[in-house]
C-alpha positions in Angstrom: 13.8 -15.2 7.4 15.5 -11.8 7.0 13.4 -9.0 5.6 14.9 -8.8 2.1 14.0 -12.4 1.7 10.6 -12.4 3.3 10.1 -9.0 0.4 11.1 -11.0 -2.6 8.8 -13.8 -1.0 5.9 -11.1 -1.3 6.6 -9.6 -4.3 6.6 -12.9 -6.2 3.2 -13.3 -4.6 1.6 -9.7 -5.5 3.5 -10.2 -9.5 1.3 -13.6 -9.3 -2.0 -12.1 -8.7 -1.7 -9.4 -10.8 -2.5 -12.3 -13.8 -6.3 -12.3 -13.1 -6.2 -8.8 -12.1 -5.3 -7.8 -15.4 -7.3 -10.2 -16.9 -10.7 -9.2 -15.8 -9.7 -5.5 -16.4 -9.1 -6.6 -19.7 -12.6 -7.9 -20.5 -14.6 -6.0 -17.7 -16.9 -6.7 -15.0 -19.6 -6.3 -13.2 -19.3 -3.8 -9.5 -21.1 -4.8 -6.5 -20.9 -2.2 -3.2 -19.9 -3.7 0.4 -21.7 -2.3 3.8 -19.0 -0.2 4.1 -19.8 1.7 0.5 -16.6 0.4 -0.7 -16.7 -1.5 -4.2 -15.6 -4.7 -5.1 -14.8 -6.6 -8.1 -14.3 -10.2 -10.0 -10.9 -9.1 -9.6 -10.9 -8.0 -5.8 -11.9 -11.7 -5.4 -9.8 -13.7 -7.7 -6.7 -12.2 -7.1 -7.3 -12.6 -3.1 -7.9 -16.6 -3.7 -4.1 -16.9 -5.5 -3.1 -14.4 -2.6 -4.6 -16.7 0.2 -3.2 -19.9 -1.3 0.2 -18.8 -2.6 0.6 -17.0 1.2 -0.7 -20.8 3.1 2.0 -22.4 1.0 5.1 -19.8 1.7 3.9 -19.0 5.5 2.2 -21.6 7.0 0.4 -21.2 10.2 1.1 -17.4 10.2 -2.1 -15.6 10.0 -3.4 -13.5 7.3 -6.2 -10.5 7.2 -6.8 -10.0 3.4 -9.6 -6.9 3.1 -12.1 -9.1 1.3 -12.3 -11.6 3.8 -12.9 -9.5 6.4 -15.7 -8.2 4.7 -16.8 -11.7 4.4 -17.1 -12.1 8.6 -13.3 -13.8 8.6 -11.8 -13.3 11.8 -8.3 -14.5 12.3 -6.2 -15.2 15.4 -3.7 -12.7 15.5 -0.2 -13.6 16.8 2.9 -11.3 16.6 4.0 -12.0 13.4 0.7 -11.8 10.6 -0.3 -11.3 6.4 -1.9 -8.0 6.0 -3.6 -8.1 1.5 -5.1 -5.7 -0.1 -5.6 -7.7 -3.3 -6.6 -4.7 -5.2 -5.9 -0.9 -3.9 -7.8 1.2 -6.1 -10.7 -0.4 -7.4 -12.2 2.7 -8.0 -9.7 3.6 -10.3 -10.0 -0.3 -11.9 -13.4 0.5 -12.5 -12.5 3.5 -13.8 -10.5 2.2 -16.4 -6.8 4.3 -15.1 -3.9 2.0 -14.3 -3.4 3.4 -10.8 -3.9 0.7 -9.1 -2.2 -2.2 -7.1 -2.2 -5.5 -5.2 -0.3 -5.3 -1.6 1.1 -7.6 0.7 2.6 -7.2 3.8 4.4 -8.9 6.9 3.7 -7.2 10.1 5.5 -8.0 13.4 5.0 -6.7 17.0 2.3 -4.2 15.5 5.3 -2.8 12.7 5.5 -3.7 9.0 8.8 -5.4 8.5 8.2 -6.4 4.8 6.3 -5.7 2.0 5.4 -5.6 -1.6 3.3 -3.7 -4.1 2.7 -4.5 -8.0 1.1 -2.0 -10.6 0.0 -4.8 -13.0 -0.9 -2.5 -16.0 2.4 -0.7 -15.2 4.2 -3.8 -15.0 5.9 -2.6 -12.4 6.6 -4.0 -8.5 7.9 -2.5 -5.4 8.9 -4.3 -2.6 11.6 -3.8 0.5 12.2 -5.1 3.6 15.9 -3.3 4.8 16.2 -2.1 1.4 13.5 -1.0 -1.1 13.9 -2.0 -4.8 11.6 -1.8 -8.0 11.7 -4.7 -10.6 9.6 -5.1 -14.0 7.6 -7.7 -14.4 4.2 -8.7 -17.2 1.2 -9.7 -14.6 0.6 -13.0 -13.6 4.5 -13.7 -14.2 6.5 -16.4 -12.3 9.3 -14.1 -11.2 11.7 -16.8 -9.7 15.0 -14.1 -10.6 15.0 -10.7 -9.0 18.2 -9.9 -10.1 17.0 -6.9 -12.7 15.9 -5.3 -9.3 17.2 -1.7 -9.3 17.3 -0.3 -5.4 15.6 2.8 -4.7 16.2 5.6 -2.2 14.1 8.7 -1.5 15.1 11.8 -2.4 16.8 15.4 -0.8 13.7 17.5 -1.3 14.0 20.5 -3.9 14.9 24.1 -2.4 11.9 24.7 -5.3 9.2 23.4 -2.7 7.7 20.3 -1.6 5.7 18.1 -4.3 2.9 16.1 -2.7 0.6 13.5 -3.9 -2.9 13.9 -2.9 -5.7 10.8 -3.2 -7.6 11.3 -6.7 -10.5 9.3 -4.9 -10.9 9.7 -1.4 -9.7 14.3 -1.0 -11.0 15.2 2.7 -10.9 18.5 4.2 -8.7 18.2 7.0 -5.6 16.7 4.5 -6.1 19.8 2.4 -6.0 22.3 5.1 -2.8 20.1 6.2 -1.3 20.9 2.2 -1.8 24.4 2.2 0.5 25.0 5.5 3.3 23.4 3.6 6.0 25.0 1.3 4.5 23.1 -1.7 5.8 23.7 -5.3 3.1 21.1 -6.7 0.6 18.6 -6.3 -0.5 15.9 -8.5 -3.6 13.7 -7.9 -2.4 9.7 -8.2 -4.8 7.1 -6.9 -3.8 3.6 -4.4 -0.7 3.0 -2.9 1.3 3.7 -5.6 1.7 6.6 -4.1 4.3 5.3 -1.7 5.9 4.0 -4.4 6.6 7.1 -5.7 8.0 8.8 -2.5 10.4 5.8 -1.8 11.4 5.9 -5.1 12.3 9.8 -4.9 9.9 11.1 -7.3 8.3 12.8 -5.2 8.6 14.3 -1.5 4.7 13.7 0.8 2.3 12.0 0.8 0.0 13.0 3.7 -4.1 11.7 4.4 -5.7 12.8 7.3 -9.1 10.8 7.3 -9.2 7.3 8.0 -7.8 4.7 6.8 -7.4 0.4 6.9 -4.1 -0.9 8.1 -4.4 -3.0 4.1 -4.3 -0.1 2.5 -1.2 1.3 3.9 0.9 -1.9 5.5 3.1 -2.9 2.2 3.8 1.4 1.2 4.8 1.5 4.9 7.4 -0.9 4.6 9.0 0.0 1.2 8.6 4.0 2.2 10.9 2.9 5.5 13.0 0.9 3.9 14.1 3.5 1.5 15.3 5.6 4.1 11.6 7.5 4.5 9.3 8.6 7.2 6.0 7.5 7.9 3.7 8.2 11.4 0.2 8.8 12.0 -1.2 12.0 12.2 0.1 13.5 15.3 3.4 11.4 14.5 3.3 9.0 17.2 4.1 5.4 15.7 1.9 3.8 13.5 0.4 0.1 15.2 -0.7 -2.1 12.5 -3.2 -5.5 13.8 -6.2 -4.1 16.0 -9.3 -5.5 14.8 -11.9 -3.6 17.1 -11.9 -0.6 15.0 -12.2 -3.0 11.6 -8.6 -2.6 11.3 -9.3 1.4 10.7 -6.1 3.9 11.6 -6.7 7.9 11.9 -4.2 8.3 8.5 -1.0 9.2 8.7 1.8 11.4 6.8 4.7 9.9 4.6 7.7 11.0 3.8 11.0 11.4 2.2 14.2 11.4 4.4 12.6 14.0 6.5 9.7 14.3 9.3 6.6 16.1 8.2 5.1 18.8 11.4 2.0 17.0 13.0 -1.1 18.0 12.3 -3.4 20.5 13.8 -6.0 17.8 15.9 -8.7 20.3 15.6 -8.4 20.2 12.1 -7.8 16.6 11.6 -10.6 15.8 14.1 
């Protein structure tokens, strides 16, 4: 399956769980907090059970790693080609009440994404690319069978102005804002989950760069749309990002994103 098709595959998917997503935000629920001191959701949950069961039926016998069932114990058998969901990127900011927050879902082969999608359900807005990266609207919990509204989406030249980065609004760590101030910034604005991505590929915006770590859910389905829109995304020191190792619970050092241009590495005693 080519990579445009396997994105509008995913994208249908992420559109589909953003119904009870938006549903529970709309009449609230209780938080409970994993071992790991993340939080998690009614919505975390329900929206990774239509995940799980809409990704069996598209992709069968192609494994998945969906952040909740990790969490759970799941262990998967990982072959080259695999399903990495985050069924709700930003909880923190669900619980918040903000809309910045998002379901992913991405296809990842020989340790690179190759596909993916990301919806903003109180934005009613999706991303999703595979060779190209396009945005569509669509209500939450839709049945989006025609992608045809989909508007294709390139990053951007940046401004002789100065840079202007997106920085976590949850999770600000030293070494990434040491890493800011050595660039020519003009401005930064806080967003929260992976819409951030979204906004470089979309050319919004110019970096996007987080130092600390990270899970390979978090990032997978931005990495694919921020590539396929003619962006740049590495880890810190800007070797190549490998997505599917589970000894380190699926953990990467961060990385730094970007327009159609490469971002300087960063300093390892600084990122350390």
């Amino acid at each position: 399956m080519p990579p445009d098709t396997l994105a509008r595959s995913l994208v249908r998917i992420a559109i589909a769980a953003g119904g009870p997503v938006a549903s529970v935000y709309s009449r609230g629920c209780a938080t409970r907090w994993k071992v790991d001191g993340s939080p998690v959701t009614e919505a975390d949950l329900a929206a990774e059970r239509l995940i799980l069961e809409r990704l069996s039926a598209a992709f069968p016998g192609i494994p998945v790693v969906a952040e909740e069932s990790v969490a759970a114990g799941h262990r998967s058998e990982l072959g080259p080609r695999f399903l990495l969901v985050d069924p709700l990127d930003g909880t923190r900011e669900f619980i918040a009440q903000r809309n910045e927050f998002t379901v992913n879902v991405a296809m990842i082969e020989d340790g690179r994404p190759i596909a993916g999608a990301i919806y903003a359900p109180l934005l009613g807005q999706a991303w999703f690319g595979g060779t190209s990266s396009y945005t569509v609207a669509a209500p939450p919990g839709s049945e989006v069978a025609d992608l045809t509204s989909a508007r294709r989406i390139r990053v951007r030249v940046p401004p002789d102005t100065g840079l202007v980065a997106l920085v976590s609004r949850s999770h600000a760590d030293p070494a990434t804002e040491s890493y800011l101030s050595c660039l020519p910034l003009a401005e930064r604005r806080p967003m929260g989950s992976s819409l951030k991505f979204c906004r470089v590929a979309e050319g919004m915006v110019d970096v996007y760069p987080r130092l600390g770590g990270i899970r390979e859910w978090d990032i997978a389905a931005g990495h694919a749309i921020l590539q396929a829109a003619g962006g740049t995304m590495t880890a810190p020191d800007r070797a190549t990002l490998r997505y599917g190792d589970p000894t380190e619970g699926f953990r990467l050092p961060g990385f730094l994103a970007s327009g159609g241009f490469s971002l300087p590495a960063s300093d390892p005693v600084v990122a350390a």
